[in-house]
N, C-alpha and C positions, 0 to 999 in steps of 0.2 A: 504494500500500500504506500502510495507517495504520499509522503507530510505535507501540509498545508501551513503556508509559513504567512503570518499576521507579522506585520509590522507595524510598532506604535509606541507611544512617550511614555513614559513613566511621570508620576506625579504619587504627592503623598497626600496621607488621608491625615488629619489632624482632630485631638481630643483635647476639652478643656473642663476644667472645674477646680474643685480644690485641687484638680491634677488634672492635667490637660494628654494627651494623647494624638498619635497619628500615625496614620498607614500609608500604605502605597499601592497605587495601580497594578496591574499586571508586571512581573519582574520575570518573569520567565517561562519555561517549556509549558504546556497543559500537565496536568499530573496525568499518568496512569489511572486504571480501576484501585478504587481503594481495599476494594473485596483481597481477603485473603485468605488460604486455606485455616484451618483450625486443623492444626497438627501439633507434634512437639516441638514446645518453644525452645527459641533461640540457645544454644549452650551459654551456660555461665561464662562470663568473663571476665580477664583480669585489664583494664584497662594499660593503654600503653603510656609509657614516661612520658608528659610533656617538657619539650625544650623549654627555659626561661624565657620570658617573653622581652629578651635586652639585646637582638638583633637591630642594627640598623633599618629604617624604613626607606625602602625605595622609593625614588622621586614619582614613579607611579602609581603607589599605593598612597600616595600621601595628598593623591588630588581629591577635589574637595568641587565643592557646589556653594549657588548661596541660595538664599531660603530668609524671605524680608522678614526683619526685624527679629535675626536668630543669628549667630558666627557661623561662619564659614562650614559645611558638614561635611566630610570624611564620605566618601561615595563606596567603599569597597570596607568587609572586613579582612584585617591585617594577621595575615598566618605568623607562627611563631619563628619565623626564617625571614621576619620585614616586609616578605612579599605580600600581594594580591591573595586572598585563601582562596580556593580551588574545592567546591563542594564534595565528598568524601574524595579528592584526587580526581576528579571524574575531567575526561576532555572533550571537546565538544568543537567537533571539526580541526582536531588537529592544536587545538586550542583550550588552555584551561577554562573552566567551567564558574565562572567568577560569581563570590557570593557576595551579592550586595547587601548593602546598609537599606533596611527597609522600615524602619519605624525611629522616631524621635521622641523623647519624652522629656517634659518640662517641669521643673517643679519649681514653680514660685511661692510655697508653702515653708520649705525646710530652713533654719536656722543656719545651718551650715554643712559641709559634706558628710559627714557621718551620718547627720539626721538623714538628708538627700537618699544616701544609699540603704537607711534604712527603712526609708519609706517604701523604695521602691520595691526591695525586696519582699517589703510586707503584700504591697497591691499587686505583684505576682504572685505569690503565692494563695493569694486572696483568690486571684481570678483563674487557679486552676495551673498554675505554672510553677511550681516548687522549684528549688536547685534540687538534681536528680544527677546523681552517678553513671557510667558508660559513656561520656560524652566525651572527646578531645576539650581541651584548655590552652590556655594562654595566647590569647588572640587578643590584639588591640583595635582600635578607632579613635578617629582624627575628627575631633571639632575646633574648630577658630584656631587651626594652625599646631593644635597640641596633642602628644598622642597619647591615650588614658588606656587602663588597664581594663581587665574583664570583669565582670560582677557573671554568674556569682563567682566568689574570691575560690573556691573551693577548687582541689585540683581536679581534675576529668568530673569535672561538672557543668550541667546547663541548667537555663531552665527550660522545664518539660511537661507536656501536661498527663504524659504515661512514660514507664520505665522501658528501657530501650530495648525490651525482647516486643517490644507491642507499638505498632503504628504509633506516630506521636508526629507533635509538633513541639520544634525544640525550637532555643534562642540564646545567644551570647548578646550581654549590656556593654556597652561603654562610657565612660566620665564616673563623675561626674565636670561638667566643665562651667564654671562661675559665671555668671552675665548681669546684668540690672535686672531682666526678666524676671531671673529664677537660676535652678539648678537645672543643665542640659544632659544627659544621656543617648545615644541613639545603640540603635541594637538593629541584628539581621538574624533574623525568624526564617525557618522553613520547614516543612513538613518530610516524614522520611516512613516510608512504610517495608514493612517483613515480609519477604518473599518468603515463602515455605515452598516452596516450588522447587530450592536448592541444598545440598545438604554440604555446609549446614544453612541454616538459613539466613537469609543477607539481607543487608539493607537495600532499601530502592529512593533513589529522589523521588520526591511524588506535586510537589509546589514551596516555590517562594511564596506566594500571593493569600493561601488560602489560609496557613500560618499567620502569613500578617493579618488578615483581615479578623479569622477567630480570636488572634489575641486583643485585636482592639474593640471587639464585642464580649468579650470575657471582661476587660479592665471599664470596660463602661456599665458591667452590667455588676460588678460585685465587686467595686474600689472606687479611691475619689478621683480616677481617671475619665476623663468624659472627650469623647471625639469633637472634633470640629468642624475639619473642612479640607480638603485637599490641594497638597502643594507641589506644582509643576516641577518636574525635576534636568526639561529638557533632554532628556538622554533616548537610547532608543533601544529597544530589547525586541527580541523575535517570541512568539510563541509559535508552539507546532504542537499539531498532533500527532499523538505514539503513533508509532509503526506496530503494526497487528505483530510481528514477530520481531522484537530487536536480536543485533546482536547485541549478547552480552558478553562481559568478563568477570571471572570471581577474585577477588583478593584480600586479603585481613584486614579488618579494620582495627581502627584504635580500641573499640570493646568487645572485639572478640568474635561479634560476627561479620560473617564474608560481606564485603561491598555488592552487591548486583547492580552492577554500573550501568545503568539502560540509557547510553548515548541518546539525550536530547540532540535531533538535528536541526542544523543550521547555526546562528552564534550565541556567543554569550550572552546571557540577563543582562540588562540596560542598568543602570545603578537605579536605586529608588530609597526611598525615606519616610518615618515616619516619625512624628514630635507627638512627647508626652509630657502633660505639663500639670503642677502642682498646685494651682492656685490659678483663677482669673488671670491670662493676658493682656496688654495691653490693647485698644482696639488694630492698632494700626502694626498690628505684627501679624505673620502669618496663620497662627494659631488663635486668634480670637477667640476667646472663649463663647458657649454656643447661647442662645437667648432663648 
């Protein structure tokens, strides 16, 4: 079956209240069926070491967007090697498979960073997203020129809204980064489902988009995160539909189960973003909080 290749912009989706929030457009391939077999789960894993995240950041991974009345955001999340992260390894026409920054979050509420990170950790987990074990670590993001660390702090942790033998939508935070606003964060969310189909059984991409979008209906529906509105991000990403039969490849992943790399064709996810934010923004910023 030939894929059908959509071209189109990315733009983010924005949340506001005592915590503001935002998402992003379409960032990449169509998912797959989410249907999976009900067989024996994934083998136990022992998560792999992650490198320190004290690599130099390449001049590529350090590009940025602007987004009114927010710093400069950080378009790509930054792998533990400074590079561009590359979605489990996976390539996509010969080309890495680049995971974008898809959600920004604000908080105008917090005192200062500690408060900031522990707010937010509170309202993910609120909204169904814990820090959860089996995930790779130590990945950064760039706002207003600075590159800040991963929340959650924890090693091979994310946050998750199921444990990695079970379809989930996972996410890496970054910042907090200071402004007049409030306190900044942006994060890249994406969905990852369990082939039982291979032994053992593997991970699969399955969306950027559908991740971002359930987490900013999670943080609005049980936290003081509230969406607002969508912010252009100019860039340009392909979506395609699966191929009825891909090829694939199996390889280890960092938690032990096999990758099932199901080449999205055509190019890279488009960068995208989403802003969450802690408290009423200004009107005249991108996140407006909602009326």
């Amino acid at each position: 079956m030939t894929p059908r290749r959509l071209r189109h912009v990315i733009a983010t989706i924005c949340l506001a209240a005592v915590a503001t929030a935002c998402t992003t457009t379409n960032s990449g391939p169509v998912a797959p069926s989410e249907s999976s077999r009900q067989a024996t789960p994934p083998e136990a894993h022992s998560p792999a070491p992650t490198t320190a995240a004290t690599a130099p950041v390449s001049p590529v991974a350090m590009g940025t967007a602007d987004v009114p009345g927010l710093p400069r955001i950080g378009q790509w999340m930054i792998a533990p090697d400074g590079e561009i992260a590359a979605w489990l390894g996976m390539s996509l026409a010969g080309k890495p498979f680049r995971e974008p920054i898809n959600v920004i979050f604000v908080d105008a509420g917090a005192r200062d960073a500690a408060e900031a990170k522990a707010r937010l950790v509170e309202a993910m987990t609120s909204a169904g997203y814990p820090p959860r074990t089996g995930h790779s670590s130590g990945y950064r993001g760039v706002i207003g020129g600075q590159v800040h660390g991963q929340l959650p702090e924890q090693k091979d942790h994310a946050f998750s809204t199921h444990p990695f033998e079970e379809n989930n939508n996972h996410g890496r935070i970054f910042g907090p980064h200071r402004t007049d606003g409030g306190w900044v964060f942006i994060g890249a969310l994406s969905r990852e489902n369990v082939d039982y189909g291979h032994i053992p059984p593997q991970h699969v991409y399955s969306s950027f988009n559908r991740a971002r979008d359930e987490l900013a209906a999670a943080l609005e529906a049980r936290s003081v995160y509230q969406r607002t509105q969508t912010v252009p991000l100019g860039t340009p990403a392909v979506r395609t539909r699966p191929i009825q039969r891909p090829t694939t490849t199996a390889t280890p992943s960092s938690c032990g189960l096999g990758e099932h790399r199901q080449p999205p064709t055509g190019q890279s996810p488009g960068r995208s973003r989403n802003v969450s934010r802690a408290t009423p923004m200004p009107k005249n910023t991108a996140a407006t909080a909602a009326k």
